[in-house]
C-alpha positions in Angstrom: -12.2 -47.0 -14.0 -10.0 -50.0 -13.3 -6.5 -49.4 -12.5 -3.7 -50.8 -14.9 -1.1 -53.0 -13.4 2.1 -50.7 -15.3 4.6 -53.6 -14.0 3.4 -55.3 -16.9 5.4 -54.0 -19.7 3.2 -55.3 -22.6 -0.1 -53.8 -20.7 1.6 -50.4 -20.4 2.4 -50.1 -24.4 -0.9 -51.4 -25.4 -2.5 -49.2 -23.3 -0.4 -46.3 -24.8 -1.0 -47.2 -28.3 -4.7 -47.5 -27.8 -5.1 -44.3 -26.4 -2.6 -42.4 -29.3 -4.8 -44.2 -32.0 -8.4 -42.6 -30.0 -7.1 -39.1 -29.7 -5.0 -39.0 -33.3 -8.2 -36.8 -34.1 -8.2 -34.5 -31.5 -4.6 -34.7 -31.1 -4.4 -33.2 -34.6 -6.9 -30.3 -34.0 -5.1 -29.1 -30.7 -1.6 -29.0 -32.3 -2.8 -27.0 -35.4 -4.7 -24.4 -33.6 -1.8 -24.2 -30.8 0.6 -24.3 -33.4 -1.0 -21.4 -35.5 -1.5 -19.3 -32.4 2.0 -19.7 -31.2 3.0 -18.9 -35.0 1.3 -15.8 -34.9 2.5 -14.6 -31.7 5.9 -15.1 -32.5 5.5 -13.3 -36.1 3.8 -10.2 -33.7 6.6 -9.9 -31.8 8.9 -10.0 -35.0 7.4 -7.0 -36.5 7.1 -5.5 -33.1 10.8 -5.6 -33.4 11.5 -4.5 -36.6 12.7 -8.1 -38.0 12.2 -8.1 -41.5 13.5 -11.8 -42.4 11.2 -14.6 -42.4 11.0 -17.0 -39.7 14.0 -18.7 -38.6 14.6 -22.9 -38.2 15.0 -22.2 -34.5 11.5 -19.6 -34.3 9.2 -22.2 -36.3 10.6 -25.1 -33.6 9.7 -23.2 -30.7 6.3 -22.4 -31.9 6.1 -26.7 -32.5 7.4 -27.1 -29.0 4.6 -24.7 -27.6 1.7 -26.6 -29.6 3.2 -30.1 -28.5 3.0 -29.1 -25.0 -0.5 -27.6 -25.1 -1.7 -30.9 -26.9 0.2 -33.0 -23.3 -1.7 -30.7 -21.1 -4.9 -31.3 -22.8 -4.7 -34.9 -22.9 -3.5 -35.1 -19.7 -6.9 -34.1 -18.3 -9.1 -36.6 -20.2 -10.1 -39.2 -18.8 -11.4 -41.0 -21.9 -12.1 -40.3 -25.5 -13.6 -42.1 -28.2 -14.7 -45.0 -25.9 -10.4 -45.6 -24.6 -9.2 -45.1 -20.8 -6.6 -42.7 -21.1 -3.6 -44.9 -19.0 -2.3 -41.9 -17.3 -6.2 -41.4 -15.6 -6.4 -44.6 -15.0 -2.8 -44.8 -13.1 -3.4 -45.6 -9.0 -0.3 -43.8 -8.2 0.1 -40.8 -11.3 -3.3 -40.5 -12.0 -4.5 -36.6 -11.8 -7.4 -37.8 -10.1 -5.4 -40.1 -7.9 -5.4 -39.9 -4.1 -1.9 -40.6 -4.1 -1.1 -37.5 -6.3 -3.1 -35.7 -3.8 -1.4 -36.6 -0.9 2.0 -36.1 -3.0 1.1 -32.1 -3.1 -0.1 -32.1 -0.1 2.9 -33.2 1.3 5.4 -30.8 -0.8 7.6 -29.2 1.8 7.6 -25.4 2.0 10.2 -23.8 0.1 12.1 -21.6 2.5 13.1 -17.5 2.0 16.3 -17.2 0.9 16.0 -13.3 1.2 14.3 -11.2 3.8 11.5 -9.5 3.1 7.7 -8.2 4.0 5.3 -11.4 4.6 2.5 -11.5 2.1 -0.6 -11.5 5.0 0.9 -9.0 7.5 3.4 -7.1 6.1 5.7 -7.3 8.9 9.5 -8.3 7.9 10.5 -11.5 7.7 14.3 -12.4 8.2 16.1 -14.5 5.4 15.9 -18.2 5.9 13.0 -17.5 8.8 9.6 -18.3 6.8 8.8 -19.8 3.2 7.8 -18.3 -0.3 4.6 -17.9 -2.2 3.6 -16.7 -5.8 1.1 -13.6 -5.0 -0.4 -12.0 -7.9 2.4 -13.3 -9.8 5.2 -12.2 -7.8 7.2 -14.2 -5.1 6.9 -13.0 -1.5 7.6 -13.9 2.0 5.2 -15.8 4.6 5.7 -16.5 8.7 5.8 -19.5 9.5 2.7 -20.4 11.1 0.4 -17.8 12.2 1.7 -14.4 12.0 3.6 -12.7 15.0 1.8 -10.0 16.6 2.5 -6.6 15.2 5.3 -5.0 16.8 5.3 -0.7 17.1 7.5 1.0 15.0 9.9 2.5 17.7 10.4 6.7 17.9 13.9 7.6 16.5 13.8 11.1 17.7 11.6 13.0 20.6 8.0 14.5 20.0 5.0 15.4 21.5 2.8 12.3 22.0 -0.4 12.4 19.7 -2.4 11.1 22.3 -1.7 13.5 25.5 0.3 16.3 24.0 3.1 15.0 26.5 6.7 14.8 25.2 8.3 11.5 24.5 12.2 11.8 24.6 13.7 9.0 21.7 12.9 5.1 21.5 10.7 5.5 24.2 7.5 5.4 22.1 6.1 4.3 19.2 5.6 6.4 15.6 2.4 5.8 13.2 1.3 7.7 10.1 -1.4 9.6 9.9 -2.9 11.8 7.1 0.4 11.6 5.4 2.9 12.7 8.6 4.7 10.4 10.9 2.7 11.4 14.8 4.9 10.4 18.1 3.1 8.4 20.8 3.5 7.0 24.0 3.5 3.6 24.3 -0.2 1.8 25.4 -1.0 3.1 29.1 2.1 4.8 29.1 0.7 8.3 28.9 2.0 10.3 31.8 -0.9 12.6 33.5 -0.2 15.8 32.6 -0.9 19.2 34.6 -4.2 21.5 33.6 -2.7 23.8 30.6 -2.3 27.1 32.9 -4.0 29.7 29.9 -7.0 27.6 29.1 -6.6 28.9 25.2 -9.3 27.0 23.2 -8.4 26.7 18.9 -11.2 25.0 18.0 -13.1 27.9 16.9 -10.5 29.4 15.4 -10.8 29.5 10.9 -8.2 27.5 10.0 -5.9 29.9 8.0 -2.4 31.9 8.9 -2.3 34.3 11.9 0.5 37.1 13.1 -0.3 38.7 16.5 -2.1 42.0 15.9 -0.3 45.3 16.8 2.1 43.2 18.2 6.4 43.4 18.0 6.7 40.3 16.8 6.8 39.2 13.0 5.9 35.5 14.2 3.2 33.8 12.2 1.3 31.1 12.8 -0.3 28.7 10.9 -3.4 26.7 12.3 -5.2 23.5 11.4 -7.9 21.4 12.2 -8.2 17.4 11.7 -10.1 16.3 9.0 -14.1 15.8 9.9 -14.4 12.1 10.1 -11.1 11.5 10.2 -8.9 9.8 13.1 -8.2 13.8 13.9 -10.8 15.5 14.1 -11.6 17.4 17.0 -7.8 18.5 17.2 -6.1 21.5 16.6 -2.9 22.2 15.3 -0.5 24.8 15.4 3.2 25.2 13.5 5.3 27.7 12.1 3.6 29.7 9.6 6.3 31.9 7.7 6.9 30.9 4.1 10.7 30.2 4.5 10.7 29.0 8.2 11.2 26.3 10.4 7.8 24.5 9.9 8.3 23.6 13.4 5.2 22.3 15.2 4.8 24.4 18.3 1.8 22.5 20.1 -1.7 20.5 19.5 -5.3 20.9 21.1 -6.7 17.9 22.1 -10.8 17.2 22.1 -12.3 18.2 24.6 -9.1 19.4 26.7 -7.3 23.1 26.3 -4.0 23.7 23.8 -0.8 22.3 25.1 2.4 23.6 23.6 4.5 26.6 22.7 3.9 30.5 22.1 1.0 30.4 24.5 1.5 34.4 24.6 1.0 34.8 20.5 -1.8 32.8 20.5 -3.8 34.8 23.5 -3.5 37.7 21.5 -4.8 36.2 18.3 -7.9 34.5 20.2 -8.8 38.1 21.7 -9.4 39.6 17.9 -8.5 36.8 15.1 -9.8 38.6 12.3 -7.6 41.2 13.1 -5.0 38.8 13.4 -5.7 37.2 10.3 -5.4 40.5 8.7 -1.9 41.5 10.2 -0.3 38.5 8.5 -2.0 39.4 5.0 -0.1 43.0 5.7 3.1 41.0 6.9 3.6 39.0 3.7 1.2 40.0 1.1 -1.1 37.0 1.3 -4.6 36.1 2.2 -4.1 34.5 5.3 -7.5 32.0 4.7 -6.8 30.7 1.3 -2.8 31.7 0.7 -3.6 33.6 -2.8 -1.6 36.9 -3.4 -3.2 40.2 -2.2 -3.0 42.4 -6.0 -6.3 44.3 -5.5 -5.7 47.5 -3.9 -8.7 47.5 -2.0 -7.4 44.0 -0.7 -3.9 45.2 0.3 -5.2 47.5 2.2 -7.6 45.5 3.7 -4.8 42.6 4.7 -7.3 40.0 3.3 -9.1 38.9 0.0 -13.4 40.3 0.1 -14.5 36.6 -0.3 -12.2 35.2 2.7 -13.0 38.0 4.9 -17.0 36.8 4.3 -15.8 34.0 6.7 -15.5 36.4 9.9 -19.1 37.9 9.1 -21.3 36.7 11.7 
């Protein structure tokens, strides 16, 4: 397609003219069906609204304007109709096909963040003013300049046993990360201090997840004890918390894979391993609960029992 020369004045209104006399038929057939659909839309929203008067001077120009601009960006994306060069194609330096448009985007300079916010790739925070914008899924968010920093660990606002060697990790000397659904302490990489051979030996693992109280014991402490999820980044660990309905829900200790139980009541717990049914039992008596599946104890066979007859099938054996 040649290029026009548009510092020719005459050139430049010929070459208009032409190409408003080719597409006068297609022209027409854009702006009436844009013009009906914006029509309609705007009577929709009317009697989504309750408006009962007919279209207003200002609502039937809107819907114009719409149509008109649907019929530019039509045009605009022809190169030729009926036999005519459309002049804004065949434009060197405008031309939508043009090299020099190209280069034009290309060269667009980033508009900066003016608030902070999460970047878009890594979700790591980016200060106001410190990276650029971008429209994802229709919403404006923040990017890094450049490649993305490396991920930084979230720091540990208060001390906790470290999910990785049971040791305890005093505050902002470790690093926090969620996992199923609960925030788990950690030391930092190859920070994990060695820690000494647990002096009981007690082993969870085979232990049915459930609530425990020590059998025939002077204590009304109960226990509640859990195993990670098969599969799961925690499985093969055991965990053990307050297990009274109204307590503390503090976490007393952890069993690691492989490695014996490190944590509190290390007493309570060598007396439920020596007869855990029994010890399941004692905390159905306690508080009036199955202490495998939580439900109520009503039967009277059951109450007496301390546990429901189809949880107690899971000691058979």
């Amino acid at each position: 397609m040649a290029a026009l020369n548009y510092s020719d004045a005459e050139a430049m209104a010929e070459a208009t003219m032409a190409w408003r006399d080719a597409t006068a038929d297609v022209r027409k057939a854009i702006f009436e069906a844009e013009y009906e659909k914006a029509y309609k839309a705007i009577e929709a929203d009317r009697k989504k609204r309750g408006v009962k008067q007919g279209m207003t001077h200002t609502q039937t120009e809107k819907a114009r304007r719409q149509a008109k601009a649907k019929v530019t960006a039509a045009l605009y994306k022809m190169k030729a109709h009926n036999g005519v060069s459309n002049p804004v194609a065949a434009d060197p330096v405008w031309g939508h096909d043009s090299e020099a448009a190209e280069e034009q985007k290309a060269a667009k300079a980033p508009t900066p963040n003016k608030y902070a916010g999460a970047c878009a790739d890594c979700g790591q925070w980016v200060e106001a003013n410190a990276g650029t914008i971008t429209k994802r899924n229709g919403k404006w968010a923040s990017l890094h300049i450049g490649e993305c920093p490396k991920a930084q660990p979230r720091p540990n606002s208060y001390a906790g046993q470290c999910g990785t060697c049971g040791g305890e990790v005093q505050p902002k000397e470790g690093r926090i990360e969620k996992a199923d659904g609960r925030w788990v302490t950690f030391h930092l990489d190859g920070q994990c201090p060695e820690q000494p051979e647990a002096p009981t030996g007690l082993d969870l693992s085979g232990l049915v997840p459930g609530y425990y109280a020590v059998p025939n014991g002077d204590t009304r402490l109960k226990l509640a004890i859990s195993h990670g999820k098969k599969g799961g980044k925690w499985e093969g660990y055991s965990f053990v918390k307050d297990g009274a309905e109204y307590g503390s829900q503090e976490r007393y200790g952890m069993q690691r894979p492989g490695q014996p139980y490190r944590g509190k009541v290390q007493d309570a717990l060598e007396a439920i391993l020596e007869d855990p049914k029994a010890a399941m039992v004692a905390y159905g008596k306690l508080v009036g609960r199955c202490g495998a599946c939580g439900a109520i104890l009503e039967d009277e066979n059951s109450v007496a029992a301390g546990i429901g007859p189809i949880c107690a099938q899971k000691w058979e054996g």
